[in-house]
C-alpha positions as CSV (number, residue, x, y, z in Angstrom):
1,X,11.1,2.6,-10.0
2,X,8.3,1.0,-11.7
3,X,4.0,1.6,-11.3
4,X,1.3,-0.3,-11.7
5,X,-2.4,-0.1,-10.8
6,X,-3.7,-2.8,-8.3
7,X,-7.4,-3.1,-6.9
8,X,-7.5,-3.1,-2.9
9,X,-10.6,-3.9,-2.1
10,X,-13.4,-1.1,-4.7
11,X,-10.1,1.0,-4.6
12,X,-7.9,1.3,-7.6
13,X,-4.4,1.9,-5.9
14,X,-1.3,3.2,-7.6
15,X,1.8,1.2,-6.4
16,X,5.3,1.7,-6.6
17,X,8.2,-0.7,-6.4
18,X,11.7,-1.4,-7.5
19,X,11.8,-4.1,-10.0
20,X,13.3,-6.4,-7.6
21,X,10.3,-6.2,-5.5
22,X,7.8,-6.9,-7.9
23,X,6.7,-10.3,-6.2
24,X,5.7,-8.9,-3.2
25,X,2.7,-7.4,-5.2
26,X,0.5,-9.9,-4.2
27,X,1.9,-10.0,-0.5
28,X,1.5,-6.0,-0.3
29,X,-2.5,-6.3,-1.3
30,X,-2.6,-8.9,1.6
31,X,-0.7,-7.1,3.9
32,X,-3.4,-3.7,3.5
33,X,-6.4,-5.7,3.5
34,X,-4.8,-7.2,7.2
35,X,-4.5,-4.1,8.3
36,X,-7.6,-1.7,7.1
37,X,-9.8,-2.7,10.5
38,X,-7.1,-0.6,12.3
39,X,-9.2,3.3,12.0
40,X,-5.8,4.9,11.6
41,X,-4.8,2.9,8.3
42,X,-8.5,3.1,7.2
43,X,-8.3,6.7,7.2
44,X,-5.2,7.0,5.5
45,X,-6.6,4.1,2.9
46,X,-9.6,6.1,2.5
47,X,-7.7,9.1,1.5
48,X,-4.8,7.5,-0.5
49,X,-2.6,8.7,-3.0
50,X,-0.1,6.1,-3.7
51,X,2.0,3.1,-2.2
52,X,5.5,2.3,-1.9
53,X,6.4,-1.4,-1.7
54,X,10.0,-3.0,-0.2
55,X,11.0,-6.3,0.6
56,X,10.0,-5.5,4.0
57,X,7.2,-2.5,4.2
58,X,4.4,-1.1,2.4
59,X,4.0,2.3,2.7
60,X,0.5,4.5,2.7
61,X,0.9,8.0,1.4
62,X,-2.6,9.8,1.8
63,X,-3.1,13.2,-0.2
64,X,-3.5,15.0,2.7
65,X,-0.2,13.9,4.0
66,X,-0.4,11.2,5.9
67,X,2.0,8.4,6.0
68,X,1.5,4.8,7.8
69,X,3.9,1.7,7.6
70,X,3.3,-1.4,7.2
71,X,5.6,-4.4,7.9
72,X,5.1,-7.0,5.3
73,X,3.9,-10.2,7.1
């Protein structure tokens, strides 16, 4: 599993990914910024902890718990 930092939005946001999914980076950033007019992924946005990217989902893990999923579009 591999990390990097990526700015959504004024947010710096911790990502994770298996190296085979690394070119959906860009696709991922797109994917949150899409969705972050929906109150329920804002909240969890506003409170996030880190992100897990697939070929097919981005995942939200807020540090209060919270998880949403994305489908990568």
């Amino acid at each position: 599993m591999i990390h990097t930092r990526v700015r959504v939005e004024e947010k710096e946001v911790l990502m994770f990914y298996e190296s085979k999914h690394q070119e959906h980076l860009t696709v991922a950033v797109e994917t949150i910024l899409k969705h972050l007019s929906n109150e329920k992924i804002r909240r969890v946005f506003d409170d996030l902890g880190l992100v897990n990217i697939t070929n097919e989902e981005v995942t939200l893990f807020s540090l209060n718990g919270e998880i949403e999923t994305l489908c990568i579009t």
